[in-house]
C-alpha positions, 0 to 999 in steps of 0.5 A, a space after each residue: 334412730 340408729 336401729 331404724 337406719 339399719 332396718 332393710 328397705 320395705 318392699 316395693 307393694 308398701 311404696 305403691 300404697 304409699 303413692 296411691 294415697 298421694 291421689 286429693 279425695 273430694 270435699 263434701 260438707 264442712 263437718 267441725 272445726 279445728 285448729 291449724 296447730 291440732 291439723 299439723 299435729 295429726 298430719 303428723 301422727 298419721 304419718 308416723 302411724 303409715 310410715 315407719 320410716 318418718 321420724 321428727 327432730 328438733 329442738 324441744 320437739 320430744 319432751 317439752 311437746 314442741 315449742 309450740 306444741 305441735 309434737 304433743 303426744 308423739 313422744 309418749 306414742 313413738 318414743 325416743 327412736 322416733 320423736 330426737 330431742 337435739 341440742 341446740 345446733 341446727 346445723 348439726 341435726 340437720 346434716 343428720 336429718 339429710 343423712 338419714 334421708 339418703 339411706 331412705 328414711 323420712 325426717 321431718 325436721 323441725 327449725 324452731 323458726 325459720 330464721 335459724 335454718 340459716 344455720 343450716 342453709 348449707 345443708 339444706 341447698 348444697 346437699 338436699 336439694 342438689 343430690 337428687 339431680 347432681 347423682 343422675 336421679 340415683 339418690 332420693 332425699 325425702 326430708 322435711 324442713 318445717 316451723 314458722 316463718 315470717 313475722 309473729 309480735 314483737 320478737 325484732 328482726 332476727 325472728 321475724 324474716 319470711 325465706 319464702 322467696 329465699 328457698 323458692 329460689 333454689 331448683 331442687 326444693 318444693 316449697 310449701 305455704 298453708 294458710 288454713 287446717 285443710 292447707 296444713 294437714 292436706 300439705 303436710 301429708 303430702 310433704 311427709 310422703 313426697 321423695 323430693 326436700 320440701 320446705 313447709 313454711 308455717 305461721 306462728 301467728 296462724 298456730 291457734 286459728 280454728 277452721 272448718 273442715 270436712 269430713 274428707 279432710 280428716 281422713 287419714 288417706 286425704 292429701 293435697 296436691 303440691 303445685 296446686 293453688 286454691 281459689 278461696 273466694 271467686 271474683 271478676 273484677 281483681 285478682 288477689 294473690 297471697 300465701 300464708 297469714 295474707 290470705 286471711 288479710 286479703 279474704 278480709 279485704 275482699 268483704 271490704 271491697 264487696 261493699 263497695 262494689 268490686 268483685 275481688 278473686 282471692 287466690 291461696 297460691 298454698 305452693 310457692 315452689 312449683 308455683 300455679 302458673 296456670 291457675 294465676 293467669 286463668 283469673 287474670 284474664 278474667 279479672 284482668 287486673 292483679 295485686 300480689 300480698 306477702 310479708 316478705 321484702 319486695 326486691 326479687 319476691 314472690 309477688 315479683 315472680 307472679 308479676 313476670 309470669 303475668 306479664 310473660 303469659 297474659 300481658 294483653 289481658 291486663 287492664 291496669 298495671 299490676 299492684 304489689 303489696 309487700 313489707 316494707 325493705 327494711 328489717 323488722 323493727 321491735 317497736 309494735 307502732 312500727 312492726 305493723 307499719 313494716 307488715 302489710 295490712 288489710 287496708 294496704 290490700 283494699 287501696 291497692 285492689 280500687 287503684 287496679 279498679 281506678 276507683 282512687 287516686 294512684 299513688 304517684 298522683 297523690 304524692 304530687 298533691 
């Protein structure tokens, strides 16, 4: 790493290639599927490939192939330079990864899960995210700050906390959220290529889940937009909103509630920072109702930002007070009975989305009875 940090800087025409392939491609047909492990993994590759400049570290990142084998192949291919092993201090590897950024490399730094970034939070909000503004745009720091977020089985309560609302609270910092293999290649690319911090928040439980994509997808210019979300499924009678491992459950949800006649809307919001606005209150005003899924806690979350941009921008639209799912305000208990009594489930989604519909009793009415 020391011989990259005193390579010179590349010439101007490379950085304006590198911003032309930010520019989203078309999707034609779905080609093949793959795992959203196999898209984190070549999103990586590729990026190394373009870009001499983009390096990862991480605990277990090099030899061992990642913790969970997202780096696999990228030791042997890059080397040591470019693939760190590190000792198990966050704090410590990622002070170096920011440093680094400042000198106009491009780490991508791996938190074994999200909750050990608290390790390190003092770096990644006092010095990634506030130098670009507290030097008058005079340093750039283009650093990635990936690995799994949220709950994933069993592991208790120091290893199952979702930050998505933690670091979409802070200016400075893009947070993004993919839920798909299209979400985790197209995001991640763009996180590796953009000159602010990103925190790309990833799902463990999501690691192994094949999906389809297109032929566009794999390519190696493709990209996606940050600050874009994506209708999954269109609708015109409730809008769900969720990121991550929820957009599955609410898509699930959404069959459910065909069947019985209502036509949900499910949005994959894919950014939590800059967050889709526009796109939110679009399909409100056509649903006229809303009901937001995540897994964090409820107080100042995610669902409760979307709530206050609803009712800001298209109050007059609604037709039922807005719904919002979230895990439950406690931390996350070990035992499975009650782990999965804390984590919303897919019928969580589908009560919710008939009370928005007033096709079943509402909540205080039933705690009457």
């Amino acid at each position: 790493m020391l011989s990259i940090l005193r390579q010179k800087a590349l010439p101007a025409s490379i950085f304006g290639q590198s911003l032309r392939r930010i520019q989203p491609r078309s999707f034609s047909s779905v080609g093949k599927e793959i795992t959203v492990r196999d898209a984190l993994n070549s999103a990586l590759d590729e990026e190394m490939s373009a870009d001499p400049k983009v390096f990862l570290m991480g605990e277990e990142v090099g030899e061992y192939q990642g913790a969970y084998k997202i780096s696999k192949g990228l030791l042997e291919k890059y080397g040591p330079e470019r693939v760190l092993d590190t000792p198990i201090t966050e704090a410590g590897f990622t002070g170096i990864g920011v440093g680094a950024a400042y000198y106009g490399l491009r780490p991508v730094v791996e938190f074994m899960t999200f909750n050990f970034s608290m390790q390190a939070i003092d770096h990644i909000i006092n010095s990634a995210a506030k130098s670009n503004y507290m030097s008058a745009s005079q340093i750039s720091v283009p650093i990635v700050f990936r690995g799994p977020n949220g709950a994933a089985a069993g592991v208790g309560a120091q290893h199952s906390q979702c930050y998505a609302a933690w670091f979409a609270h802070v200016p400075g910092l893009k947070v993004l959220t993919p839920y798909s293999s299209e979400d985790a290649r197209g995001l991640l690319k763009a996180a590796i290529r953009d000159p602010d911090p990103v925190v790309f928040l990833e799902n463990e439980l999501l690691y192994g889940e094949s999906f389809p994509v297109s032929a566009e997808v794999l390519d190696s210019s493709f990209c996606l937009p940050i600050g874009k979300a994506k209708i999954e499924r269109e609708g015109k009678d409730v809008t769900i909103t969720a990121f991550s491992k929820m957009v599955g459950y609410a898509l699930q949800a959404a069959d459910i509630l065909s069947k019985e006649g209502i036509s949900a809307e499910v949005i994959n919001l894919r950014s939590i920072r800059p967050l889709d606005r526009a796109a939110i209150n679009a399909s409100v005003r056509k649903t006229n109702r809303l009901v937001t899924v995540e897994e964090g806690f409820p107080q100042h979350g995610v669902g409760a930002e979307i709530c206050t941009s609803v009712i800001e921008e298209s109050f007059e639209y609604l037709d039922a007070p807005v719904e919002r799912i979230a895990g439950a305000d406690v931390p996350m208990p070990y035992a499975a009975n009650l782990e999965r009594m804390a984590v919303p489930q897919v019928d969580d989604v589908v009560r919710a989305a008939k009370r928005a519909c007033y096709r079943s009793v509402p909540m205080a009415a039933a705690a009457r009875a």
